[in-house]
C-alpha positions in Angstrom: -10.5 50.1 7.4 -12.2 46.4 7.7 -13.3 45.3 11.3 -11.3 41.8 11.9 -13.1 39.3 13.8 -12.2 35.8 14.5 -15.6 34.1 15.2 -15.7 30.6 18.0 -18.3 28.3 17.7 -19.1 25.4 20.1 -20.9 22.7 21.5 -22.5 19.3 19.8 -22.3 19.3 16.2 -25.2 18.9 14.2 -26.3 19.2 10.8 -26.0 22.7 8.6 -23.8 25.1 11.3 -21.4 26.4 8.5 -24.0 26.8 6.2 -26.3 29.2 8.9 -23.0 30.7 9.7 -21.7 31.9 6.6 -25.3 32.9 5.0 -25.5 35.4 7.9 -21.8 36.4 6.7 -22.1 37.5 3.7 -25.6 39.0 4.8 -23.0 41.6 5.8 -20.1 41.7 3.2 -17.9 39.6 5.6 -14.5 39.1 3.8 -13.5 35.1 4.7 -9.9 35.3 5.6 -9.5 31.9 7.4 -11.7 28.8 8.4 -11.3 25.9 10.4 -13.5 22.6 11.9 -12.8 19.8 14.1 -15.4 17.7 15.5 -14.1 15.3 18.7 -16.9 12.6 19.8 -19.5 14.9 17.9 -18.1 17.7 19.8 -17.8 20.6 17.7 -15.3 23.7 17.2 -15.5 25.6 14.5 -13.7 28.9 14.0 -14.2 31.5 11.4 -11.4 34.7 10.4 -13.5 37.7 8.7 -13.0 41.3 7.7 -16.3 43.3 8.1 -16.6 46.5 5.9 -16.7 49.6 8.3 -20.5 50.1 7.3 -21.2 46.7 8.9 -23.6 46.9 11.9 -21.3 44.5 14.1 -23.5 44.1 17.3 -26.4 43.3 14.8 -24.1 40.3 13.0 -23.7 39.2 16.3 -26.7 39.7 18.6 -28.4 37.3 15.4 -25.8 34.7 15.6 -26.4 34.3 19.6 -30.2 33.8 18.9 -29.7 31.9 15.8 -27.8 29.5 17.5 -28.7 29.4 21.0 -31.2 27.3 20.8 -29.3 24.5 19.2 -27.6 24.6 22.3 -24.4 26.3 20.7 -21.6 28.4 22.3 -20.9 31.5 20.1 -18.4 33.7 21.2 -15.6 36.7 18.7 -13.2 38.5 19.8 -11.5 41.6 17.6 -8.5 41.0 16.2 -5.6 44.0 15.9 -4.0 44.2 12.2 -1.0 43.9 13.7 -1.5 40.4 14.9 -3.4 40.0 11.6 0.0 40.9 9.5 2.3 39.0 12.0 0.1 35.5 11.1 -0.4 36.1 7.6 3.9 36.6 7.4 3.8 33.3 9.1 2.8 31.2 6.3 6.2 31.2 4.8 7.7 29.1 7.7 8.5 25.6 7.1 6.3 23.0 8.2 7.0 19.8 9.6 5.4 16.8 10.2 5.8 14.6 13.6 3.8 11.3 12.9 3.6 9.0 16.4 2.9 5.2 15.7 2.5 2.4 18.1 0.4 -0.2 19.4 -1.5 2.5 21.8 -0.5 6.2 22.1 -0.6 7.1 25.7 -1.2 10.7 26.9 2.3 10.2 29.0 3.9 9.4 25.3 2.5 12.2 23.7 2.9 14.6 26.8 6.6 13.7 26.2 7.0 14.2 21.9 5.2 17.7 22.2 7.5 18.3 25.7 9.8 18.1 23.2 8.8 20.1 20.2 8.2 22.8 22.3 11.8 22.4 23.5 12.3 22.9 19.6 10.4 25.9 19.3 7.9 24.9 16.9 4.3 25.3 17.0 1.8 22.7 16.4 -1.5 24.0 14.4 -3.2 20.7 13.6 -3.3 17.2 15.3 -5.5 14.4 13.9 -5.5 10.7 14.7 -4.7 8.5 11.4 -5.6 5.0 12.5 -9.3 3.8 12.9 -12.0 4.3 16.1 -11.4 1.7 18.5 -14.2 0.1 21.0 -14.0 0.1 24.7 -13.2 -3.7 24.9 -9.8 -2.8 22.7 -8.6 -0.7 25.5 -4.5 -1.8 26.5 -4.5 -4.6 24.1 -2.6 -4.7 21.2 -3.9 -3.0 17.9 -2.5 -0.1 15.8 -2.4 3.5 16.5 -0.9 6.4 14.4 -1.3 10.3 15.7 0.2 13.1 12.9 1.2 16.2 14.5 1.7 19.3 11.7 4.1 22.0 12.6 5.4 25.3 11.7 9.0 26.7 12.6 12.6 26.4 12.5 14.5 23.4 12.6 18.0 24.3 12.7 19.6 20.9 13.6 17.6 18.2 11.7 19.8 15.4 12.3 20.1 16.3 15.9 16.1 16.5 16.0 15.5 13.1 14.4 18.3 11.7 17.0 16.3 12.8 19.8 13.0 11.6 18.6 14.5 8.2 18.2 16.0 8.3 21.1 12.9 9.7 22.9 10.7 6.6 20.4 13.2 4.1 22.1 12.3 5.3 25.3 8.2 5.4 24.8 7.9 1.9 22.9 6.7 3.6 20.1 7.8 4.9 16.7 8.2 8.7 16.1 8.8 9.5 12.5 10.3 13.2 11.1 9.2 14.6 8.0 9.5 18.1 6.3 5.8 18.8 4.9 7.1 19.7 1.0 5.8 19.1 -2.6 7.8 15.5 -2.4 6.1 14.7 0.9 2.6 14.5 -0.9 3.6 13.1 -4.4 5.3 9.5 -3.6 5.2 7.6 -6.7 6.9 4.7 -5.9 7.6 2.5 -3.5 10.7 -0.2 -3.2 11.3 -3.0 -1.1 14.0 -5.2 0.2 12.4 -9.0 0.4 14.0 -11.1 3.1 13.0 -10.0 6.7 11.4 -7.0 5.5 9.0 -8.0 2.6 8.6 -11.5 4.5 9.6 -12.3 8.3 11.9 -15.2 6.4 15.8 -15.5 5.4 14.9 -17.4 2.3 18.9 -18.3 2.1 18.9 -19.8 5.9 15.8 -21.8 4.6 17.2 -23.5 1.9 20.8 -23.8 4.2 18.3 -25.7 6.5 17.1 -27.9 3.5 21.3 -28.1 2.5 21.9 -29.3 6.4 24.5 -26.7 6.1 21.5 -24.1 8.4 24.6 -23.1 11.3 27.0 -22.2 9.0 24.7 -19.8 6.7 23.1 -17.9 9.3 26.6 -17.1 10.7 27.6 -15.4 7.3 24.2 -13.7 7.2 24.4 -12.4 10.2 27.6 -10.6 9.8 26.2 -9.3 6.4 23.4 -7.7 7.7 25.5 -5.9 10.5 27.9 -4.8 8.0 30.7 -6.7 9.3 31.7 -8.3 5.7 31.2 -7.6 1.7 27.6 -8.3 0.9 29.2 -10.1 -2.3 31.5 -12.0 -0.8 29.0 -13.0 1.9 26.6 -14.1 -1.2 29.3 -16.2 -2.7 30.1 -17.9 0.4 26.4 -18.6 1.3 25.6 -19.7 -2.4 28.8 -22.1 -2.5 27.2 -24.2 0.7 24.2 -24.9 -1.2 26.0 -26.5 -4.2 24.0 -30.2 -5.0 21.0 -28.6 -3.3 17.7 -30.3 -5.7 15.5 -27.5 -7.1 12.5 -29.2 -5.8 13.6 -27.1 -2.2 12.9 -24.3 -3.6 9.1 -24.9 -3.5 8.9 -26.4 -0.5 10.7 -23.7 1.1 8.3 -21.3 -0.7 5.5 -23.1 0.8 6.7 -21.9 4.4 7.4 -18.1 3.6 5.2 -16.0 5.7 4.1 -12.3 4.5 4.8 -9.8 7.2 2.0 -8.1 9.1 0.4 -5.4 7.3 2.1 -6.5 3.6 -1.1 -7.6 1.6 -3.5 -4.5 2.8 0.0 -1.9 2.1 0.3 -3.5 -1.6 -3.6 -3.6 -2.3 -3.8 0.1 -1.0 -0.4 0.9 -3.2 -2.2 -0.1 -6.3 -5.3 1.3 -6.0 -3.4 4.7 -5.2 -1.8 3.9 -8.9 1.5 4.0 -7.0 4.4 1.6 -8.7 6.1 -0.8 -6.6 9.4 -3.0 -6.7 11.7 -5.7 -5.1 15.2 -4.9 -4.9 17.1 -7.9 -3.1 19.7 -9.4 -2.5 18.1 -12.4 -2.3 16.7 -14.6 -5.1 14.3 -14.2 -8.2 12.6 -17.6 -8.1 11.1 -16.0 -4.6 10.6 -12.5 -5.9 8.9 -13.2 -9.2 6.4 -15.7 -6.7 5.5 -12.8 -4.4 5.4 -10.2 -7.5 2.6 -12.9 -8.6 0.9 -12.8 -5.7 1.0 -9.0 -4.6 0.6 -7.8 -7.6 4.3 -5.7 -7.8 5.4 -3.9 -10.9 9.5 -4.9 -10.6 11.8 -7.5 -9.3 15.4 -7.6 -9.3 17.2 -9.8 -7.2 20.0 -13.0 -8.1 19.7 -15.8 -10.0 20.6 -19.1 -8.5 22.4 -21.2 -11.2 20.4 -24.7 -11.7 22.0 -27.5 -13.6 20.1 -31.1 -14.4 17.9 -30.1 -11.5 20.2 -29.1 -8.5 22.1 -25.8 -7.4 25.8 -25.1 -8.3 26.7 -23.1 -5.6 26.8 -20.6 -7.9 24.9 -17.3 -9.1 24.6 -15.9 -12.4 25.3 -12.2 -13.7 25.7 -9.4 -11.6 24.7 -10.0 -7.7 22.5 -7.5 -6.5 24.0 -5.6 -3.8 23.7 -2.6 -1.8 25.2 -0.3 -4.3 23.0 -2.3 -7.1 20.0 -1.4 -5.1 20.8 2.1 -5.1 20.9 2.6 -8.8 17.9 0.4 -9.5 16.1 2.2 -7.7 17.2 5.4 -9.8 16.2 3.8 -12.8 13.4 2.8 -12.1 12.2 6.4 -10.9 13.6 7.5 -15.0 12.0 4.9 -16.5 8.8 5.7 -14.4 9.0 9.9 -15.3 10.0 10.1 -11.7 12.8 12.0 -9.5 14.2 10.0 -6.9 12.2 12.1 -3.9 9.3 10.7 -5.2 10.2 7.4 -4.0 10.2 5.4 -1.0 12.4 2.3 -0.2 11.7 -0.2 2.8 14.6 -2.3 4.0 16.1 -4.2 7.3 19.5 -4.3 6.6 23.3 -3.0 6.3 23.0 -4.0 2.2 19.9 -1.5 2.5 21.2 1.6 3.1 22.3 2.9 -0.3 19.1 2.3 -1.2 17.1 4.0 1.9 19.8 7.0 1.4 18.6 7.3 -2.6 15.0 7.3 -1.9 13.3 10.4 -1.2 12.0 8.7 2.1 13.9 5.7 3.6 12.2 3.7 5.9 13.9 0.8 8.2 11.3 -1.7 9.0 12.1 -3.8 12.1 15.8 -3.0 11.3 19.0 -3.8 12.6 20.3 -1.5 15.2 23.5 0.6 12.5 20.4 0.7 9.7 17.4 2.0 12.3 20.2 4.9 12.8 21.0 5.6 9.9 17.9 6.0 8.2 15.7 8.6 7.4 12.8 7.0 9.3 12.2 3.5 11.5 9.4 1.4 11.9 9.4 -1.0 14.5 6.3 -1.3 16.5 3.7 -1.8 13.6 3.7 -3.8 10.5 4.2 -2.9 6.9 1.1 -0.8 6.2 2.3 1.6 8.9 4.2 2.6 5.6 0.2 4.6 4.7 0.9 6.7 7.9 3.5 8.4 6.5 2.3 9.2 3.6 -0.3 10.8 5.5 -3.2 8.1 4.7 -5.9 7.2 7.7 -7.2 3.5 8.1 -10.2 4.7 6.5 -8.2 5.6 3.0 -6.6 2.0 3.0 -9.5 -0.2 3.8 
């Protein structure tokens, strides 16, 4: 019957512990049966599951491994293990894992005191925590910057609705973000991502600029409004908007172009999306001259979005083919996955408002980005604190993946 040992390991890290460690090992037929390392501020724990054969001489194994690594200044401590614990851990592995991923301008200790409060209220246990966004310096202390904690779990969750209530709830609370995952095969193969363009893509309402350029600003943003709160027909909404630009010259199209800001975070999410070889689209409901610009600049694979009709150089009030709506968004989105060799988990969509939510629902992650109130509850996930690229977070990336 093998001896089962889990070896501790301690103190400042330096160069070549793992490698002494495991050369005295297998000095003594140890069996590896689990291994872990985190290092804090060069602050080391290391901790190492073995079997040793009953032959082994287990006072010798570990009367060397105090001298060895005394002298480095190195706690070294094991303690025996009973099968039975063994057997109830290894059974563990088939429980479900979750992720928890915290994201705000600062993570407090109160804020996370308060999530894992929480998801130990849940029963589930938390067996690794690491800290996704970069190292900050002393002088960055309470001012505004970016911070993103992942928290891995295992256990049951049998309300997941209920849990993701509570977390937003609880993220409302905090003035942070808290976004749910399940840890599966889908979670760690995102292929593609999809974006609505106005007010998520950029901070603008490209419509309410050109209804400032029309004179006719009051009137729009009063329609858009109500669209985006899901208080009218997306379509009809359109239509009405569209019509109070009729006579409106072409030549406000650029100059409203000229003013459309990026949102913070887009240029450093799309450059990190394409090097990843991940695919990336614009699904609006907004309009193509603006889409196929920023698909220019950003580098994005797809645009659909509406056509403004343009006759002898001025709008009709009219738009051409079929308008790109909610429902529109939705099965865009599942073609593109097909067309891509891609299942529709594999995808993420981004989006602010009502005319979103098909979309967020058909991705296999939904994200509302700084989103109205009915979308940021409805959706899988919602950012609100950070900017676009807070999108890498939860697809598990650190700052130093997405530089």
């Amino acid at each position: 019957m093998a001896k089962l040992y889990l070896i501790s390991i301690s103190g400042e890290n330096r160069t070549g512990i793992t490698s002494t460690l495991t050369r005295h090992l297998s000095q003594h037929q140890a069996h590896l049966l689990d291994i872990g390392q985190a290092v804090i501020h060069d602050a080391l724990s290391l901790g190492v599951l073995v079997a040793l054969p009953d032959e082994a001489d287990v006072e010798i194994l570990f009367n060397t491994l105090r001298s060895e690594f005394a002298h480095r200044d190195l706690l070294v401590r094991w303690q025996p293990i009973p099968e039975e614990d063994y057997i109830h851990w290894v059974n563990q592995q088939g429980q479900q894992k979750h992720v928890v991923t915290l994201l705000g301008r600062e993570i407090s200790a109160q804020a996370l005191s308060h999530v894992t409060s929480e998801l130990a209220a849940n029963q589930l246990d938390i067996y690794h925590i690491t800290r996704l966004s970069g190292r900050i310096g002393l002088d960055q202390l309470g001012k505004a910057s970016q911070t993103c904690i992942e928290i891995m779990l295992r256990g049951s969750v049998p309300d997941p609705g209920k849990f993701r209530s509570n977390l937003l709830a609880l993220a409302s609370q905090l003035d942070i973000d808290l976004a749910y995952q399940v840890d599966g095969l889908f979670r760690r193969n995102r292929r593609m991502v999809v974006f609505d363009m106005d007010s998520t893509l950029i901070r603008q309402e490209v419509i309410d600029e050109l209804a400032k350029e029309a004179g006719v600003g009051p009137q729009v943003s009063a329609i858009t409004e109500r669209a985006m709160r899901g208080e009218m027909d997306f379509n009809e909404s359109l239509q009405q908007r569209v019509a109070l630009l009729e006579g409106l010259p072409e030549a406000a199209l650029q100059k409203v172009m000229q003013r459309i800001q990026l949102n913070e975070g887009a240029e450093r999410l799309f450059r990190t999306l394409k090097r990843l070889g991940l695919k990336t689209a614009i699904l609006s409901g907004g309009f193509t001259y603006f889409g196929e610009r920023l698909q220019q600049h950003l580098g994005i694979d797809y645009v659909h979005a509406n056509q403004l009709e343009i006759i002898e150089g001025k709008l009709t009030g009219r738009v051409l083919g079929e308008i790109v709506n909610g429902e529109a968004k939705a099965r865009l989105l599942r073609e593109l996955a097909e067309r891509e060799h891609l299942v529709p988990e594999q995808v993420i969509a981004v989006g602010d408002g009502a005319n979103d939510l098909p979309m967020l629902r058909a991705a296999g992650l939904g994200v509302a980005f700084h989103a109205k109130p009915i979308v940021r509850e409805s959706a899988d996930q919602a950012l609100s604190t950070l900017g676009l690229d807070a999108v890498l977070y939860l697809l598990g990336l650190s700052d130093a993946d997405a530089q």
